[in-house]
Backbone as ProteinMPNN parsed JSONL, in Angstrom:
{"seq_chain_A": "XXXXXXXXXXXXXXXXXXXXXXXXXXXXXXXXXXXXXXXXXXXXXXXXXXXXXXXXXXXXXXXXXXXXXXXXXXXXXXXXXXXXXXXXXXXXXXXXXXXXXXXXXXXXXXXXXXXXXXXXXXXXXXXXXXXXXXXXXXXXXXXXXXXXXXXXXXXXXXXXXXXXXXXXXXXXXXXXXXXXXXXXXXXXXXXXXXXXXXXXXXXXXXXXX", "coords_chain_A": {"N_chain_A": [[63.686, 20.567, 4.25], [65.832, 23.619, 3.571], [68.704, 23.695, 5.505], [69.866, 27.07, 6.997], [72.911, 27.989, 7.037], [75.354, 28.242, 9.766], [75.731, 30.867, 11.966], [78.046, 33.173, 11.702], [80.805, 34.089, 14.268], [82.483, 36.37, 15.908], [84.426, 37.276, 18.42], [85.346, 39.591, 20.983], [87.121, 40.625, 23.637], [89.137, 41.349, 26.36], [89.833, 40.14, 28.057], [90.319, 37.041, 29.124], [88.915, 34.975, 30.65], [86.347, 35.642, 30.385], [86.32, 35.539, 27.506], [86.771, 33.029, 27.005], [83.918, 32.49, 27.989], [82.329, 32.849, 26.853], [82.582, 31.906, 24.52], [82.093, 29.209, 25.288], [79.2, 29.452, 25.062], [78.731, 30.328, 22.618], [79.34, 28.119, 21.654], [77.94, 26.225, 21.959], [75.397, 26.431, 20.95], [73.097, 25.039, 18.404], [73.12, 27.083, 16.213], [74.723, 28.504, 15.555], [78.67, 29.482, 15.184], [81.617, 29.688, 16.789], [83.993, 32.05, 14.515], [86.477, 33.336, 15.441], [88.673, 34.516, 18.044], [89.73, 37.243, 19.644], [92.05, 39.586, 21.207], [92.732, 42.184, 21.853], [92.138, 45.809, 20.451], [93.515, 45.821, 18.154], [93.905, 43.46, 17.232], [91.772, 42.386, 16.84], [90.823, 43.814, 14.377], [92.527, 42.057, 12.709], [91.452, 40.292, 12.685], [89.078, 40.576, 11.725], [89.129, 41.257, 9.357], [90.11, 38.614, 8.604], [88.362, 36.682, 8.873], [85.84, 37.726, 8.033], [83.112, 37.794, 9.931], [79.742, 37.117, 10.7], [78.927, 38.623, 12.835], [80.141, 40.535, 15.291], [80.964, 40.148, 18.115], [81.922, 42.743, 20.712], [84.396, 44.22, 22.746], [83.443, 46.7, 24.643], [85.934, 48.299, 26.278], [89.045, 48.592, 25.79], [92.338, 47.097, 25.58], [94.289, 48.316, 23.893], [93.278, 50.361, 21.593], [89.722, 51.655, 22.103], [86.578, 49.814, 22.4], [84.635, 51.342, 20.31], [86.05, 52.882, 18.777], [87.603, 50.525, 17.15], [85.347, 49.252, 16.007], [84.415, 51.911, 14.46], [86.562, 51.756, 12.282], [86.203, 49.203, 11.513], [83.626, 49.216, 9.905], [84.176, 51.189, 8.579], [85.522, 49.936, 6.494], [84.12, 47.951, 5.759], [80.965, 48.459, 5.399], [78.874, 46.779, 5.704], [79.217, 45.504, 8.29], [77.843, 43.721, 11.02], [77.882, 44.299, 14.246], [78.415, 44.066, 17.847], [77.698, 45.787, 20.771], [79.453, 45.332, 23.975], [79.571, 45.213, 27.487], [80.52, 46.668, 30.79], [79.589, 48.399, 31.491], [77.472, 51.541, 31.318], [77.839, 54.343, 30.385], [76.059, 56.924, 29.143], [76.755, 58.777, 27.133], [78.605, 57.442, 25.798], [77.193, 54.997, 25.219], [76.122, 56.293, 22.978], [77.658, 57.384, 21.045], [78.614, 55.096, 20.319], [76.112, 54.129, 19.044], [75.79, 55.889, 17.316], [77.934, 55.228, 15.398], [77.188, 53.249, 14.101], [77.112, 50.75, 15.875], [74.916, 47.649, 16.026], [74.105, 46.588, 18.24], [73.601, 46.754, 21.871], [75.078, 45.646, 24.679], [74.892, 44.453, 28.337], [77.641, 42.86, 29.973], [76.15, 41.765, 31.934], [74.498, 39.917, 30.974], [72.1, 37.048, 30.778], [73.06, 34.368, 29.464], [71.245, 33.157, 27.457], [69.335, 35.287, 26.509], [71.524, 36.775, 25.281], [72.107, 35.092, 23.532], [69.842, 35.127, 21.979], [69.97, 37.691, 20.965], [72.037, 38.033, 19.439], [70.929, 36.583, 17.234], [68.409, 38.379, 16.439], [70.224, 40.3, 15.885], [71.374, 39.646, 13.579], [69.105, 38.952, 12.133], [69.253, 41.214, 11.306], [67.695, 43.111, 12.827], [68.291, 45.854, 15.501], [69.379, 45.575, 18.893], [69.193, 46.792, 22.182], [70.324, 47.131, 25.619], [67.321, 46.908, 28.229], [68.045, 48.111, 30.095], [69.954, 50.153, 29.283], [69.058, 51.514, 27.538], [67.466, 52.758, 29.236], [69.354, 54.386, 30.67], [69.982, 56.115, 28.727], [67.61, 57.49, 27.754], [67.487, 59.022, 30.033], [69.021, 61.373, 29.791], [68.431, 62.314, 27.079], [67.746, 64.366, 26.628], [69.711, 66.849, 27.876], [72.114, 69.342, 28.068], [75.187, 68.652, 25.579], [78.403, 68.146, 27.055], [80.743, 70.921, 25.101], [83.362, 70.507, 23.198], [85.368, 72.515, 24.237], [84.501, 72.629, 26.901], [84.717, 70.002, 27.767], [87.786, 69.083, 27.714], [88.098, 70.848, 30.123], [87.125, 69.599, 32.017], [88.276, 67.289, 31.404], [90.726, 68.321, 32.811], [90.595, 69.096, 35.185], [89.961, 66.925, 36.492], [92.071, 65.732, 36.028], [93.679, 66.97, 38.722], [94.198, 69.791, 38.19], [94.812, 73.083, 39.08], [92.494, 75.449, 38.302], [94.566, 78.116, 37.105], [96.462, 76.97, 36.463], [94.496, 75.212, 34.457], [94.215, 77.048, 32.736], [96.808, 77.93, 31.607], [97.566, 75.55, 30.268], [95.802, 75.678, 28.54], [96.059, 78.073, 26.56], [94.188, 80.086, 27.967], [92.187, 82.778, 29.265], [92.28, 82.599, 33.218], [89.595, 83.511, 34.157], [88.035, 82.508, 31.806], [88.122, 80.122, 32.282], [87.136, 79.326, 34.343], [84.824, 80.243, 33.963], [83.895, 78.309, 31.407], [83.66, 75.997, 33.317], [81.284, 76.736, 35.179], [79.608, 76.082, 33.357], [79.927, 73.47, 33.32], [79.459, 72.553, 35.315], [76.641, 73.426, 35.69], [75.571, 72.324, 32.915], [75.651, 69.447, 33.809], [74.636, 69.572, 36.312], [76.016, 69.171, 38.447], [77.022, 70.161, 41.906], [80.034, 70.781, 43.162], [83.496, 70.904, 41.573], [84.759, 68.296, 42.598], [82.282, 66.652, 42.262], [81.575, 66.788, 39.315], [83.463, 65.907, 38.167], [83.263, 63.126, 38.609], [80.444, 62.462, 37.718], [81.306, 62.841, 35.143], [82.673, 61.005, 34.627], [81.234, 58.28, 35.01], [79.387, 58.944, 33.437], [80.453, 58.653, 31.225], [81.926, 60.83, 29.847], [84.48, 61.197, 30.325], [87.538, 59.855, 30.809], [89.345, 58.548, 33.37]], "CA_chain_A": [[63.908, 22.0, 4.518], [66.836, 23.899, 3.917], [69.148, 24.659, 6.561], [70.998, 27.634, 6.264], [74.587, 28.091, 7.628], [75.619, 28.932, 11.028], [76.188, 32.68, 12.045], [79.5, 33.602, 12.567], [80.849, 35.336, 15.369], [84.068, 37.42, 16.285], [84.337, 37.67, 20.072], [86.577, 40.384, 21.121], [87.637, 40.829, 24.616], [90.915, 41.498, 26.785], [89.493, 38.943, 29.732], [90.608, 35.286, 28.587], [87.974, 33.914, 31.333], [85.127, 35.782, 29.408], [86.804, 35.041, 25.926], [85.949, 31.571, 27.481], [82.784, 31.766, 28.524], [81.067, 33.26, 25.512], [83.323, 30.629, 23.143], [81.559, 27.782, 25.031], [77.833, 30.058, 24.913], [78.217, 30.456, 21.439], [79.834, 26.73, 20.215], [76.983, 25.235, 22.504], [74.38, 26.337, 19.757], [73.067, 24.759, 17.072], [72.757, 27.302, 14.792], [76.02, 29.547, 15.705], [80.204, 28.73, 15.35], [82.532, 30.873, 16.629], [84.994, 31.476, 14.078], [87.569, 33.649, 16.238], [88.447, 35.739, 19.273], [90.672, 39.191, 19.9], [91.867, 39.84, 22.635], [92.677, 43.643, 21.597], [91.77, 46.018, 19.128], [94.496, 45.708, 16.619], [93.91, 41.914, 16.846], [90.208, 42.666, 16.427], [90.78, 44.185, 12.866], [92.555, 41.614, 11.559], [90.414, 38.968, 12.89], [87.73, 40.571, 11.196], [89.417, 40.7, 8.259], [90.976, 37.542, 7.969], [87.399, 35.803, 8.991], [84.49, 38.448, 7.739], [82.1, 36.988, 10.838], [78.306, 37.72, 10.468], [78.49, 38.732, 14.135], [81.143, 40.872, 16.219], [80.848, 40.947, 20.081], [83.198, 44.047, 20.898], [84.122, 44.944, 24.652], [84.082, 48.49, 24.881], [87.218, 48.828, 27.187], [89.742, 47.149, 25.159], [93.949, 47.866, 25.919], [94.843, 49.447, 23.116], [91.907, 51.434, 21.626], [88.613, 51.663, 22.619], [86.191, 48.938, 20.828], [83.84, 51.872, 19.516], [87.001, 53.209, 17.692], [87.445, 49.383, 16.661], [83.942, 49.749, 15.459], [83.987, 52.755, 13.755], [87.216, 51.341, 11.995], [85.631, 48.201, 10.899], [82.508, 49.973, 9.346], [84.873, 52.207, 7.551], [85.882, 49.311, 5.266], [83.046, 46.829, 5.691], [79.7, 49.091, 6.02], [77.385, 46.12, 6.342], [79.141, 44.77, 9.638], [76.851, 44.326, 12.141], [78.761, 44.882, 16.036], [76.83, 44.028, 19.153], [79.057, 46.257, 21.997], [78.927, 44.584, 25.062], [80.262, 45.977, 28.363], [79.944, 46.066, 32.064], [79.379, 49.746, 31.555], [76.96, 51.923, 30.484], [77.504, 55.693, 30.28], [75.057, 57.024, 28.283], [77.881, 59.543, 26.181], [79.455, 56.02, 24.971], [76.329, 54.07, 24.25], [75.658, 57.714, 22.09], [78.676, 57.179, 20.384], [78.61, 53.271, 19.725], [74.868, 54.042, 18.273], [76.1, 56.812, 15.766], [78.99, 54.754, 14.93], [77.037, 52.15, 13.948], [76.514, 49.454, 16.848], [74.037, 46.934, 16.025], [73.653, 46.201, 19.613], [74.461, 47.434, 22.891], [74.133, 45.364, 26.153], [75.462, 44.421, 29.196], [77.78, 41.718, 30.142], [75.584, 41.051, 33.329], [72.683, 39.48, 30.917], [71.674, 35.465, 30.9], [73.435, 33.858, 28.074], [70.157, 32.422, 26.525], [69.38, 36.5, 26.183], [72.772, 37.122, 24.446], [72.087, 34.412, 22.157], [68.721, 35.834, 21.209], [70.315, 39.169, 20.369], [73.05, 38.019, 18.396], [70.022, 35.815, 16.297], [68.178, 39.06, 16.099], [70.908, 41.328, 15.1], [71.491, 38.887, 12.267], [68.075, 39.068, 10.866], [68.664, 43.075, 10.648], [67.228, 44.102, 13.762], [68.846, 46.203, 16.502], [69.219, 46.051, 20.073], [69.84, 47.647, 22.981], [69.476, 46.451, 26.729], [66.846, 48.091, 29.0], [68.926, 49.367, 31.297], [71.401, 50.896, 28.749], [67.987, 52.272, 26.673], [66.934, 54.028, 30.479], [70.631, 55.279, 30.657], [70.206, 56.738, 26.842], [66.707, 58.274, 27.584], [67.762, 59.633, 31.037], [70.28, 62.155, 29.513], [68.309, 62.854, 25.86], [67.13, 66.278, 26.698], [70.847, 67.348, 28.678], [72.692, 69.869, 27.071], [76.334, 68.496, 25.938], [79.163, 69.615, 26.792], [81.547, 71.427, 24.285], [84.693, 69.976, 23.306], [86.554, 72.63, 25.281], [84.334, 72.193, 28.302], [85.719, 68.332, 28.129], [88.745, 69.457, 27.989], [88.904, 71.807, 31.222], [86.448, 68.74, 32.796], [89.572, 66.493, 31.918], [92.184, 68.704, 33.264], [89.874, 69.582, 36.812], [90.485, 65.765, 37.015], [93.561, 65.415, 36.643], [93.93, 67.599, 40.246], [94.32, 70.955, 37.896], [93.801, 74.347, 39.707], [92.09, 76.655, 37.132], [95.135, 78.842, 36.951], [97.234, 75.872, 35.599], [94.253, 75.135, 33.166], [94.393, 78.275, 31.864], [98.262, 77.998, 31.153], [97.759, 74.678, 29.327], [94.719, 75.692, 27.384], [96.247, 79.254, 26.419], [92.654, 81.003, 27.722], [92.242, 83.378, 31.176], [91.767, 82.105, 34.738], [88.335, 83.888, 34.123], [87.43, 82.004, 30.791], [88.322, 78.981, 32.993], [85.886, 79.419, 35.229], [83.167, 80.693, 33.118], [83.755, 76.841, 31.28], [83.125, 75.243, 34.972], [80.224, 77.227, 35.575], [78.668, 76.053, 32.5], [79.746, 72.066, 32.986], [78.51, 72.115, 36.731], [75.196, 73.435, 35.609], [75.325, 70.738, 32.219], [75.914, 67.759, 34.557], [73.642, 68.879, 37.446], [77.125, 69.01, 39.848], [77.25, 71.405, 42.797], [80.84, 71.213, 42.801], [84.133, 70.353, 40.644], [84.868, 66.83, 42.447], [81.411, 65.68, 41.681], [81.484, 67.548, 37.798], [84.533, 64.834, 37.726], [82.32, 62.07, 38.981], [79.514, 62.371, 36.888], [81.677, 62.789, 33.949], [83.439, 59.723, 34.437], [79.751, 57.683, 35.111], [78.692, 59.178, 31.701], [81.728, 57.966, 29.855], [82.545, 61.503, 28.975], [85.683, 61.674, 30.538], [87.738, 58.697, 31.498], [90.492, 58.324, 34.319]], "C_chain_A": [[65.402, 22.337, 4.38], [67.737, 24.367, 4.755], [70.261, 25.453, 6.308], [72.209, 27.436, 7.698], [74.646, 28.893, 8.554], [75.788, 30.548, 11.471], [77.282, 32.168, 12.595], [80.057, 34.155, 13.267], [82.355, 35.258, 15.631], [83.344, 37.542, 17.737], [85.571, 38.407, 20.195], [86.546, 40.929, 22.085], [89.115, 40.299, 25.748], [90.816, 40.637, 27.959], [89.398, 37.181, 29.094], [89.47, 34.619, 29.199], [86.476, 34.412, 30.386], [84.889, 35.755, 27.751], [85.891, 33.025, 26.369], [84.885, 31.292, 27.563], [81.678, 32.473, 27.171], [81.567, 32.164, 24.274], [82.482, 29.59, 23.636], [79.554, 27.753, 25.08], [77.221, 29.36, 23.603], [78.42, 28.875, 20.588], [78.616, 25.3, 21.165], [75.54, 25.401, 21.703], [73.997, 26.222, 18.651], [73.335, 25.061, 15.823], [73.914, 28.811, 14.754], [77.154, 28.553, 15.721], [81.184, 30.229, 15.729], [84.258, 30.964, 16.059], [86.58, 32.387, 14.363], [87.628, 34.501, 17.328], [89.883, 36.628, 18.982], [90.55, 39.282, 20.982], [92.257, 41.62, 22.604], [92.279, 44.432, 19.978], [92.144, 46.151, 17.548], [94.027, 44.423, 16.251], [92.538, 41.593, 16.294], [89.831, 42.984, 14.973], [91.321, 43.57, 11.885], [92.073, 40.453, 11.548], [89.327, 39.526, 11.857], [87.558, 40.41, 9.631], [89.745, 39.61, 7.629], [89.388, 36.435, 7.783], [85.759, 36.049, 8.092], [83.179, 37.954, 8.365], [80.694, 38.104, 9.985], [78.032, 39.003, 11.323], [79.689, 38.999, 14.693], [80.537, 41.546, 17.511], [82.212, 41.753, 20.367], [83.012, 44.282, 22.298], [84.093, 46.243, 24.22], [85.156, 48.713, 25.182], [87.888, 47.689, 26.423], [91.34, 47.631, 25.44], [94.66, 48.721, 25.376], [94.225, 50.406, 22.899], [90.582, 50.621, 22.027], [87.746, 50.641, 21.99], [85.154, 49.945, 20.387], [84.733, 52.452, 18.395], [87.304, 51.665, 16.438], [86.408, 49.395, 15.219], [83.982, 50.67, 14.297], [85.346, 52.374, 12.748], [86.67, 49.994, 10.643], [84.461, 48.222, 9.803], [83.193, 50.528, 7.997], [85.112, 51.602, 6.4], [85.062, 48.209, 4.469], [81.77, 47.608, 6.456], [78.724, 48.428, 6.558], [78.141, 45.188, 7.844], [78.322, 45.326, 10.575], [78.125, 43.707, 13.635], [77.563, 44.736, 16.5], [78.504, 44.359, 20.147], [78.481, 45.848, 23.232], [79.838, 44.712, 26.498], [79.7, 45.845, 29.409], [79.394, 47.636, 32.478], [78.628, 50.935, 30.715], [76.504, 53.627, 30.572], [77.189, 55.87, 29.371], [75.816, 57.968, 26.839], [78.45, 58.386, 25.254], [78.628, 55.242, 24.209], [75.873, 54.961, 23.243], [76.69, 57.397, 21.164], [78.591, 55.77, 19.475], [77.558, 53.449, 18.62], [75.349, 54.444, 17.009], [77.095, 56.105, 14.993], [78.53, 53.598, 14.153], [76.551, 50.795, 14.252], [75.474, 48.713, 16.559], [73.07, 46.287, 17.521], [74.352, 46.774, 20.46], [73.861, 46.874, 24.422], [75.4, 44.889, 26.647], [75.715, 42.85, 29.197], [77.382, 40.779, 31.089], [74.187, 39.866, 32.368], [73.023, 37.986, 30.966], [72.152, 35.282, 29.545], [72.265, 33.317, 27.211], [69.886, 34.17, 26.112], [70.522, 37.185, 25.175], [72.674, 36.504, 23.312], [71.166, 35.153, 21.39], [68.973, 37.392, 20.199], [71.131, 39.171, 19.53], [72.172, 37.193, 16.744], [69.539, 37.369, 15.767], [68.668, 40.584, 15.085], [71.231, 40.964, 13.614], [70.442, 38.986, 11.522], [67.767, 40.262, 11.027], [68.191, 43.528, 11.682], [68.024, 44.516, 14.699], [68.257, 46.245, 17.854], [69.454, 46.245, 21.066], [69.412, 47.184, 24.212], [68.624, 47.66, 27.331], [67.55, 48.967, 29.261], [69.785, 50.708, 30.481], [70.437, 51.843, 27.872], [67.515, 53.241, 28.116], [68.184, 54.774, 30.137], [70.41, 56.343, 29.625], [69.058, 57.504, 27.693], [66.72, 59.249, 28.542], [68.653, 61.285, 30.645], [69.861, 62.546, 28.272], [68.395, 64.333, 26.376], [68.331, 67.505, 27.237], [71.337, 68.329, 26.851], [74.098, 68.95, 26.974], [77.019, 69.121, 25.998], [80.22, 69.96, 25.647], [82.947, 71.053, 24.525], [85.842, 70.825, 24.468], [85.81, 72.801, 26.652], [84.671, 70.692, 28.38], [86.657, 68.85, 28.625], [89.421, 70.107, 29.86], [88.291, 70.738, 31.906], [87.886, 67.735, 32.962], [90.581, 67.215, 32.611], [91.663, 68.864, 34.841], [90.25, 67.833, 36.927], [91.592, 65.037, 37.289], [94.284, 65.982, 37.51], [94.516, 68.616, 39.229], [93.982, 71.912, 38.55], [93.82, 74.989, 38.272], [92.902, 77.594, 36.683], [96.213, 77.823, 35.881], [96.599, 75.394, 34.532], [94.329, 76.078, 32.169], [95.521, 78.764, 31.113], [98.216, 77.137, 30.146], [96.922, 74.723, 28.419], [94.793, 77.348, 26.51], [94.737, 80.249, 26.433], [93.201, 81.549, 29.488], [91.506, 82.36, 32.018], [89.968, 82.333, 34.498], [87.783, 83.054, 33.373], [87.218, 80.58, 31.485], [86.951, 78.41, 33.917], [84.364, 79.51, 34.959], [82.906, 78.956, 32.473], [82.793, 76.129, 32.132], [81.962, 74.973, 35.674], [79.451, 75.861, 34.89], [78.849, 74.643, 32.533], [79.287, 71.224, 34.292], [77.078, 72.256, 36.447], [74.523, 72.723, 34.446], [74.928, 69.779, 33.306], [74.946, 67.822, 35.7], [74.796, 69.197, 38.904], [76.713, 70.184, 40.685], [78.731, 71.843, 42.899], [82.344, 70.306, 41.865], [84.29, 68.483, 41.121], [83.769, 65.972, 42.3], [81.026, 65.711, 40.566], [82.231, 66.236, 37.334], [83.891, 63.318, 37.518], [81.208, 61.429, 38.275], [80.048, 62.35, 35.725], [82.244, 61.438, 33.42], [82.297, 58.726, 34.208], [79.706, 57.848, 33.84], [79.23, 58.768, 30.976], [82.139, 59.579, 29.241], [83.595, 62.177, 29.078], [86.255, 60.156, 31.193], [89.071, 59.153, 32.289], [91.274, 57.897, 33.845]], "O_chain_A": [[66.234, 21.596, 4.904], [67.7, 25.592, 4.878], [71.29, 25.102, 5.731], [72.203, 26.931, 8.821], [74.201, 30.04, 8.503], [76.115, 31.218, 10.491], [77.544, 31.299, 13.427], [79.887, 35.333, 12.953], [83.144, 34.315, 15.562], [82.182, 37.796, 18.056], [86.639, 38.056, 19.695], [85.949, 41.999, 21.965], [89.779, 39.264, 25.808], [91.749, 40.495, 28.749], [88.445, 36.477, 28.759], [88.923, 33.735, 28.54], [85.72, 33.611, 29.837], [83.893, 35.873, 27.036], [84.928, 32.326, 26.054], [84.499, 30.144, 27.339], [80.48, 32.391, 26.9], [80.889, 31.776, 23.322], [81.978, 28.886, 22.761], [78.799, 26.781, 25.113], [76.286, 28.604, 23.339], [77.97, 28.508, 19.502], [78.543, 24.077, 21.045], [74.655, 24.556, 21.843], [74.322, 27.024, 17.775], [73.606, 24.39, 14.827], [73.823, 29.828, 14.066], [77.068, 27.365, 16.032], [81.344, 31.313, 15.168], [85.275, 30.466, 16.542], [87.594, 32.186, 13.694], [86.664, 35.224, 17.577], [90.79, 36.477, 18.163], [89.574, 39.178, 21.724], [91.905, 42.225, 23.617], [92.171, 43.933, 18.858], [91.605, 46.389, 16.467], [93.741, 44.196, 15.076], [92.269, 40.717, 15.472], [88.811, 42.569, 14.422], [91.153, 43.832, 10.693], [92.178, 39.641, 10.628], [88.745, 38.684, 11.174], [86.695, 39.908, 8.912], [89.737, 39.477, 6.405], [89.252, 35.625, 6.867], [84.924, 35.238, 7.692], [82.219, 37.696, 7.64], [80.632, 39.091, 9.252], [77.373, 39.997, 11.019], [80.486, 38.063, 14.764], [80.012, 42.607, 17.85], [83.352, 41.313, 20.217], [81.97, 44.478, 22.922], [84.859, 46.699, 23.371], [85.721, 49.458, 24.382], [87.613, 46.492, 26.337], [91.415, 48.858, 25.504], [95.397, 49.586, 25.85], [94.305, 51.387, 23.638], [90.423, 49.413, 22.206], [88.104, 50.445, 20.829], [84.345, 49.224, 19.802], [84.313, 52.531, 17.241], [87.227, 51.751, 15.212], [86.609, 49.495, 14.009], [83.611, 50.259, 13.198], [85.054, 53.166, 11.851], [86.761, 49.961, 9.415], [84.379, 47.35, 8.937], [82.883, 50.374, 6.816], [85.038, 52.218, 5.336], [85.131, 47.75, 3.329], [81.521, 47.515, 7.658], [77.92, 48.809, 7.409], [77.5, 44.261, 8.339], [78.053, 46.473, 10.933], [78.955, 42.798, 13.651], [76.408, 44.965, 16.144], [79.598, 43.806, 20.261], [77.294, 45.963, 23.534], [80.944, 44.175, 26.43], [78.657, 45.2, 29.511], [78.896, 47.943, 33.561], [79.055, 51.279, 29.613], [75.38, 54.098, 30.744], [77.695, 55.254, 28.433], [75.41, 57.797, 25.69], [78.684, 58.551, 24.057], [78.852, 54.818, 23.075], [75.099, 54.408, 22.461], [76.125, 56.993, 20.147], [78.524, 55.589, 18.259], [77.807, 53.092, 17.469], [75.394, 53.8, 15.961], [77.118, 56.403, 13.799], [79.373, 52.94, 13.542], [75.944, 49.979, 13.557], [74.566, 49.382, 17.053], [71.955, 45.8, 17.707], [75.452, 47.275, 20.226], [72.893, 47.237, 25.09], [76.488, 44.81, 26.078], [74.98, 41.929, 28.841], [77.772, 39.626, 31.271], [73.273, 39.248, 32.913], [74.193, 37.671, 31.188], [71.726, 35.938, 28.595], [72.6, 33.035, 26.06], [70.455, 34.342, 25.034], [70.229, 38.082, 24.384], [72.995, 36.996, 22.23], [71.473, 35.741, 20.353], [68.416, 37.896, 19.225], [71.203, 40.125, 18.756], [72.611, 37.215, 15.594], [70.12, 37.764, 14.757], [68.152, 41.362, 14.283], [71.327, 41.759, 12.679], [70.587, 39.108, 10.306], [66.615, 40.696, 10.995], [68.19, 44.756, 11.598], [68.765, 43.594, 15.04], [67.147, 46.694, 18.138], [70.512, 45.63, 21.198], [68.25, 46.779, 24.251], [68.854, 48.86, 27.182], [67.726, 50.133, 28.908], [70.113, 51.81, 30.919], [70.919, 52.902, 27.471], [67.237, 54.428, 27.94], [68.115, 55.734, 29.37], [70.757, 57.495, 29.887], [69.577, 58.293, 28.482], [66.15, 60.311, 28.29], [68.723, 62.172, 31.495], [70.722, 63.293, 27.808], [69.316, 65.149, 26.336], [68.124, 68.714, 27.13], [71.165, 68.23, 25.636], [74.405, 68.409, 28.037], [77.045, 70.26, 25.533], [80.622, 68.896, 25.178], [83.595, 71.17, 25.565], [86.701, 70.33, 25.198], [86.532, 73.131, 27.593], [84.936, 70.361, 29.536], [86.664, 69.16, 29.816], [90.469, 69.947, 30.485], [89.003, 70.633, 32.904], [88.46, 67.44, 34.01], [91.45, 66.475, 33.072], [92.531, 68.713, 35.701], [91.115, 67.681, 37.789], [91.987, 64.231, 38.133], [95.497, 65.783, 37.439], [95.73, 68.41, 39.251], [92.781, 71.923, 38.819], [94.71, 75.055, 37.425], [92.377, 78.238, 35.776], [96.563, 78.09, 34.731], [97.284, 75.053, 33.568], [94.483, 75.889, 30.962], [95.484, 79.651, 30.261], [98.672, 77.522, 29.07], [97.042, 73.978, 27.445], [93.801, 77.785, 25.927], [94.255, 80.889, 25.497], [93.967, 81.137, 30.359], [90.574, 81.6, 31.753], [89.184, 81.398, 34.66], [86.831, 82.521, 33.944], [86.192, 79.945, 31.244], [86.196, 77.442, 33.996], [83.302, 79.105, 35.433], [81.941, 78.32, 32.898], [81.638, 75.769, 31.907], [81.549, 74.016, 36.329], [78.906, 74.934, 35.49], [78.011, 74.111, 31.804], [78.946, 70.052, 34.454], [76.288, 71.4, 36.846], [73.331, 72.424, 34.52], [73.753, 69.469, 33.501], [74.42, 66.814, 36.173], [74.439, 69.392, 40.065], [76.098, 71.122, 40.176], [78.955, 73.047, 42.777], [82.174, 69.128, 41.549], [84.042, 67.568, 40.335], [83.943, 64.757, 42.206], [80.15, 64.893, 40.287], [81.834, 65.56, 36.385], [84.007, 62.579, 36.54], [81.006, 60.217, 38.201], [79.312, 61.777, 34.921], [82.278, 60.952, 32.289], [82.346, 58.229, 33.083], [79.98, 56.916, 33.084], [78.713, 58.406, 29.919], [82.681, 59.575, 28.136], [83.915, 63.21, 28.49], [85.559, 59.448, 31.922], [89.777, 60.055, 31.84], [92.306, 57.639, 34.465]]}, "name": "protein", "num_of_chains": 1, "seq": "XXXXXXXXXXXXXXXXXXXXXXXXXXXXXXXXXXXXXXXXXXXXXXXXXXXXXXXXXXXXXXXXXXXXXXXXXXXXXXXXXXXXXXXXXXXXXXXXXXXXXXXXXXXXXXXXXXXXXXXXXXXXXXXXXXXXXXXXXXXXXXXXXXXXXXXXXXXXXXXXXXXXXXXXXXXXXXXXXXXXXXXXXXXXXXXXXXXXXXXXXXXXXXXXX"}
């Protein structure tokens, strides 16, 4: 029988102990090698270039940029990479993002390494996938309206301890227009009022701290 050749894998995260523990996951199976790690996302792009893996594990939260920017980066020049994003976090705005961008996978770094392996086998023979939990997250939130770039906007500035009179200075719109926004991203999100609009936005991934 012929055996074919190992999958290759790019590991790319900013935590040396979990750079570790997926290097001795992945070089403990037969039919995988891992042929480098990144510890950020600049280092991530030219790992990917310098190596062209089968298989890139991407953190999400990475120091410099984000790894879905990574992602959508990597795609840009090499369409058939397949990405499995892998995170301790799963707002449903981000795993929305990762998907459209591309992601081949999308799970959590809580799963059983024999599970991780399986997914990085599967993503290799073309299929995608996504963990439960992060597929409830996704389906929990299809039907929501989103919100509009400049309701982000006034959502990020209410977090950064803005009163509405001060967003209205930095976003050249009225106190009133301000408000009318607010309305409309308390009754998106579900909030009753702005410090839990903040709360939920952050959860979702569609505003970060």
């Amino acid at each position: 029988m012929n055996e074919s050749p190992p999958i290759r894998v790019l590991s790319v995260d900013d935590h040396p102990l979990l750079r570790e523990g997926i290097a001795a996951i992945i070089n403990s199976q037969p039919d995988m090698v891992l042929v480098a790690q990144a510890a950020d996302g600049a280092e991530a792009l030219q790992s990917f270039k310098d190596h062209r893996p089968d298989i890139t594990l991407m953190d999400l939260r990475l120091p410099d940029i984000s790894g879905i920017d990574v992602l959508i980066s990597i795609r840009a020049e090499y369409p058939a990479a397949r990405v499995i994003m892998l995170t301790t976090f799963e707002g449903d705005v981000e795993i929305q993002r990762a998907l459209e961008a591309g992601a081949r996978g999308y799970v959590l770094k809580s799963m059983p390494p024999k599970e991780l392996v399986e997914v990085i086998r599967q993503v290799h023979a073309g299929k995608k996938r996504i963990a439960p939990e992060v597929a409830a997250q996704l389906a929990e939130h299809l039907s929501d309206d989103a919100l509009t770039a400049r309701e982000i906007d006034v959502l990020r500035h209410v977090a950064g301890g803005n009163r509405n009179r001060d967003i209205a200075e930095r976003l050249f719109i009225s106190e009133e227009t301000v408000k009318v926004h607010l309305k409309h991203v308390m009754e998106k999100l579900g909030a009753s009022d702005r410090t839990q609009a903040v709360a939920i936005g952050v959860r979702r991934g569609i505003i970060q701290l």
